[in-house]
Each structure stands twice: as structure tokens, then as C-alpha cells.
ZAGU-544987 format. One record per residue (C-alpha): x negated, y, z negated. Coordinates in steps of 0.5 Angstrom, whole numbers, plus 500, padded with zeros to 3 digits. Each point is the difference from the previous one (the first is absolute). Layout:
<rs>
XYZ
...
</rs>
This chain:
<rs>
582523588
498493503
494499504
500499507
496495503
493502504
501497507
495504503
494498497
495496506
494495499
495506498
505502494
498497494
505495495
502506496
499506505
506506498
498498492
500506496
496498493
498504494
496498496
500503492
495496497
493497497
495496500
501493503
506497499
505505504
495503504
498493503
508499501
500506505
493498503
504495502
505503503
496505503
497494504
505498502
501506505
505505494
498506498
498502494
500506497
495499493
502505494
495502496
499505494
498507501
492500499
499494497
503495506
501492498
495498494
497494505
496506503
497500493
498493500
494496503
498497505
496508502
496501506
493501498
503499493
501506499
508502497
503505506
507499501
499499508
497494499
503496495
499493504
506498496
504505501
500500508
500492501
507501496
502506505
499500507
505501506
503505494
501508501
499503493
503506497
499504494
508502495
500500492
506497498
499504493
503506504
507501502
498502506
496494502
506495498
504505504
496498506
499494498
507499501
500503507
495494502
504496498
506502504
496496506
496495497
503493501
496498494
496502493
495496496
498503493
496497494
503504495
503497494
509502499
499505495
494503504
503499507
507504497
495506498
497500507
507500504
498493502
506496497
504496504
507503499
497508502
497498506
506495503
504506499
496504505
499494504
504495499
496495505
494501497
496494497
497501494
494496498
498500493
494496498
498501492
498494495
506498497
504502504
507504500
504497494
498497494
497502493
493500504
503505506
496507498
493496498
495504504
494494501
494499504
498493504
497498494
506499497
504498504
497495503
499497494
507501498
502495506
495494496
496499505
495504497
500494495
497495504
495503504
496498501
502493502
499494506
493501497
495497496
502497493
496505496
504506503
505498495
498503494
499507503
505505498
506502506
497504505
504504505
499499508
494504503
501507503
509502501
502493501
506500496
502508503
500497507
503493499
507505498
498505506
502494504
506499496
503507501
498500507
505492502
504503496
500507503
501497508
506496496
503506497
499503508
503495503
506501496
500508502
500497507
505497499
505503495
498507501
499501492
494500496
498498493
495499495
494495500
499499493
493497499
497497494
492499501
501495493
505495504
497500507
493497496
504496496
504498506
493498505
498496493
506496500
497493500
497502494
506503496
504495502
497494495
503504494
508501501
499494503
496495496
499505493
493499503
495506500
494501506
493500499
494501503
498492498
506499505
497503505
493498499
497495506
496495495
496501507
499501506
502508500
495505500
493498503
494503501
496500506
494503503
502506501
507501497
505496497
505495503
507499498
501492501
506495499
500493498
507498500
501494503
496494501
498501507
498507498
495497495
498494505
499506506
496505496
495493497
499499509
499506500
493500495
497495503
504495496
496501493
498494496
503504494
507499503
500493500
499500492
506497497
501507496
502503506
505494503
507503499
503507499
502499492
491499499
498505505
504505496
498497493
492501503
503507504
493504497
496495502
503499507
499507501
493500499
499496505
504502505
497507499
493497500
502498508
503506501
494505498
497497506
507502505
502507501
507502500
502500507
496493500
504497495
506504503
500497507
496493498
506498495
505504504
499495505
499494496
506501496
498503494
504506497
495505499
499508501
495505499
501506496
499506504
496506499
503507502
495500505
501494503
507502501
499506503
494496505
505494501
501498508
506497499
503507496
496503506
504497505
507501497
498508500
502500493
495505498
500507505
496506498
504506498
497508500
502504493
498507502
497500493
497493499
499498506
501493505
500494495
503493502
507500498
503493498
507500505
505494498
501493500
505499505
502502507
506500505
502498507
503505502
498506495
494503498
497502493
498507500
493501496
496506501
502506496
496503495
502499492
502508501
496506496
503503494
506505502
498498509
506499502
504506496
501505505
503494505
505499496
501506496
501504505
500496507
506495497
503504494
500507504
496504495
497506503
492500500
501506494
504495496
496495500
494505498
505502494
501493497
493498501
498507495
505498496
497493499
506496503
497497506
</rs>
């Protein structure tokens, strides 16, 4: 069945308006996928287990910090602009309405790893014979081949898996070199291989587009962090070279301490260094023979950030910022959530719109970080509750009656 192309959308259609995706999964990674195509005008049905829902509900920020599976900060930033809808693919019943879901679904993302995702009735081959333009996303740690393709892990081990844990933290102070590895604050690594499945899932949709068949998005979170770390890994086939933190340590300059934060400041080049001298005031302590070239600045990197940190205790970060910024001195503050949230330029872009949850209230919600000519970005749906959306598929779009519905919910299948 070939595809035909959407020749009626207007300017008040979003990209991907008439786009039906379902979504089978946990967490960040495939979630994040979704939420991307979600806000990119798809429809996306999220398939959670009965009772239980995605562990995200589980998993703090918590509103008032009390655990409740409505207001799980993470888990409705990572699923906005979704429907969802409770179905236990333990059961055959549910994989059997799983497959009539499928039958009008352009699209399905699951994190389950092979052997899992045959037990659920989410293999590729199963559901391409109901639905042989479906696009199946699989997004698992390692990946749908390999001696590593039925590991199950955690964003710890993953992101670990791809090295950049190893080297972090870098481009920093020469004393952070000693530290053990580090994983990436909060779920870094999970959202990196979020994006990766959603580029490659408009790929693959492209292609459906065209040829009217679809296929299966292997994703392996493992290869998408190595491959957004390739400057790194590349030194070793090439050079037999292993990267370290002391490759990455800026002998100064880097992080500095200001008066109320800290600064991310880069010396490169010598018209950086001579800018930033400028901009102190010209000190008498740059004229010293020790801080003349770049060689000794380096070797002297310890001290010289002292004293740079000594004028830059004096500064706030935004006076550092816009002052450097000006004289040409590559500096940037590090930002707190607040002043994120509080930001003028942020505000003036509309990044940030307030969104109504029934159960946790109207917070400020991040959008996206693009925008279109010709078509707007669609934000402002609620993450969904548990099972909301139940009786507008079940029986709405699948045609179960309201006493089928009643029946499959008692029976623990919805």
C-alpha cells in the first residue's frame, strides 16, 4: 500500500499533521523520540502498562516532593502533545489489539530489548505483516544485533559504554584530572539517543513517503554516544592514541569564579588574551615576562587563574558576559535554571508556554528550539494521565463498545 501524498494541508497544519504514532515505551530515550514528533503536529498515542504506567512516573523531580504518579516533573516534560492509553502485552488480548493499532499507525517506537520485544509482539517481522508500511523504531542500549543486543541497562551504563564518561569531567581545571569518571548530569546521554531516533525516524518517514513501504530504525544508544563523541574516539584507529582528561584540561582559563557564579572563559588565541588584559583594566601583573606568550601562560596556568578570578570576584556574570562579549573575549556565563527560566531573550522567542495538567496544575513548559515559516510547532497539550485517553480509542477509534471496554478494564487488560 503505498502512501499518498497529504496535498491538503494549509498554513495552520503542522509538519507532520495526519502522522500516527504509537509509542511503547520508558523513561527518556524513546519517550523523548515521540515528544519530538509530537511537537512536530504527529499524533501520538503513548502505550503504557496497566496500573503501573512508564517508570518515569516514578522518578523525581516530584511536585511539593511528594511521589504521586501525576506529577512526576520528568515524566510530563518527556510526554506533552501525547494521548495515552493503558494495554498489557503480556496478555494476548492485548498484543491482539496492539495489532489493530497498529494496522493505522505510520509509525511505532518501542525500547524493548529483541528477545523482550518478541514476547510482547513488537518484532519487526509480526508487525510489518499487519502493517507492511508501518516504521518500526527500536531504541535499546545496544542495539538489534550483536553478542550485547538482549542487555538490558540503565543511563549509567550506557552512557559510560560510549567513553565519554571517562573523560568527564574535561575543559576544565587541571585538578579535575584525577577524579574518577563521571556520568553527565540528569539523562544526557538518554536524550542525545532521543534525537538520534527521531532524524532517523523523519528519514525513515521520508522514504515511506516515497516508496510506500516500511521499515525498521535499528537504534543503538551505545553507537549514537560514541558517534556525538567521535573527535574523541577517532585518535586511537588512527593514532593507537588513548583520550584522556589531560587532553582535555585547559591549563587556564576554563571555569572561573565570579561574584555571583561562575564563567566559562576561553584563551585561545593571542587577541583573546591581550582583549581580556584590556578589559581588566591593563594589570600590572600581565606585564610580568611569565604571562608573555602562550607556552608560559599555560605553564603558570594555576596561577593565572587566580588572578584573573581575583578581577573577576569583583564582576557579576552577566557583566563579564556582555563587557568580554564586546571587547572580544570569549566568555559565557553558566546559568542557573532560574535564570533560564527568567531569561528576556528565552521570553522573547515564546520558548517557554504555560501548560494546564488536570492533576498537576499550569507550570511553564520548555517548547522547542526551532521554528518554521510556513508551519507552526504545536505545544500545549498536557502529558496524559494514566489510561485518559482509554475509552477514545478503545472505543472511539477501534469501535469497542462501552461494555467491552468495562470488560477488558476488569480483566486487567486496559
Amino acid at each position: 500500500m503505498t502512501k499518498e501524498p497529504i496535498s491538503t494541508l494549509t498554513r495552520n497544519d503542522s509538519l507532520l499533521s495526519g502522522v500516527r504514532v504509537l509509542e511503547i515505551c520508558q523513561m527518556v530515550a524513546g519517550p523523548f523520540c515521540s515528544r519530538l514528533l509530537a511537537d512536530l503536529g504527529a499524533e501520538v498515542i503513548k502505550i503504557e502498562p496497566t496500573g503501573i504506567g512508564d517508570a518515569a512516573r516514578r522518578r523525581e523531580p516530584f511536585l511539593g516532593g511528594q511521589p504521586h504518579p501525576e506529577q512526576s516533573g520528568l515524566f510530563l516534560c518527556l510526554n506533552t502533545g501525547k494521548k495515552g492509553i493503558t494495554l498489557d502485552l503480556t496478555t494476548v488480548t492485548g498484543r491482539k489489539i496492539l495489532g489493530e493499532l497498529a494496522k493505522t499507525a505510520d509509525i511505532l517506537v518501542q525500547d524493548n530489548v529483541p528477545q523482550r520485544a518478541m514476547e510482547l509482539g513488537l518484532a519487526y517481522g509480526e508487525l510489518s505483516h499487519i502493517n507492511p508500511s508501518l516504521i518500526v523504531v527500536s531504541v535499546t542500549p545496544f542495539g538489534q544485533t550483536g553478542a550485547y543486543r538482549n542487555y538490558k541497562a540503565y543511563h549509567l551504563n550506557t552512557f559510560h559504554s560510549g567513553s565519554e564518561g571517562f573523560l568527564t569531567p574535561g575543559w576544565a581545571k587541571a585538578e579535575y584530572a584525577a577524579r574518577p569518571p563521571l556520568r553527565a548530569g540528569r539523562y544526557v546521554g538518554d536524550y542525545e539517543s532521543g534525537i538520534s531516533s527521531a532524524i532517523a525516524t523523519l528519514a525513515a518517514l521520508f522514504w515511506q513517503r516515497i516508496s510506500g513501504s516500511g521499515q525498521h530504525v535499528d537504534i543503538s544508544k551505545q553507537e549514537g554516544l560514541i558517534y556525538l563523541n567521535q573527535t574523541d574516539i577517532f585518535p586511537y584507529p588512527m593514532y593507537g592514541l588513548v583520550a584522556n582528561r589531560s587532553t582535555r584540561i585547559m591549563s587556564f582559563g576554563g571555569i572561573i569564579e565570579c561574584k555571583d557564579g561562575y564563567v566559562q572563559l576561553g584563551l585561545y588565541e593571542e587577541h583573546q588574551w591581550h582583549a581580556l588584559v584590556k578589559l581588566m583594566g591593563n594589570p600590572e601583573w600581565a606585564r610580568q615576562e611569565k604571562f608573555q606568550d602562550f607556552k608560559s601562560r599555560a605553564k603558570h596556568g594555576a596561577e593565572l587563574n587566580g588572578l584573573i578570578s581575583e578581577w573577576m570576584k569583583d564582576h557579576t556574570k552577566q557583566e563579564i558576559f556582555h563587557q568580554g562579549q564586546a571587547s572580544g573575549v570569549p566568555v559565557a556565563p553558566y546559568n542557573t535554571t532560574k535564570e533560564v527560566v527568567e531569561s528576556k531573550q528565552l521570553a522573547a522567542r515564546e520558548f517557554f508556554v504555560e501548560i494546564d495538567h488536570p492533576v498537576a496544575g499550569a507550570f511553564m513548559y520548555p517548547t522547542v528550539p526551532f521554528r518554521f515559516s510556513k508551519s507552526p510547532h504545536t505545544s500545549g497539550l498536557p502529558a496524559p494521565c494514566l489510561g485518559q485517553h482509554n475509552y477514545e480509542i478503545y472505543s472511539e477509534r477501534l469501535g469497542y463498545s462501552e461494555e467491552d471496554v468495562t470488560k477488558l478494564a476488569e480483566a486487567g487488560v486496559i
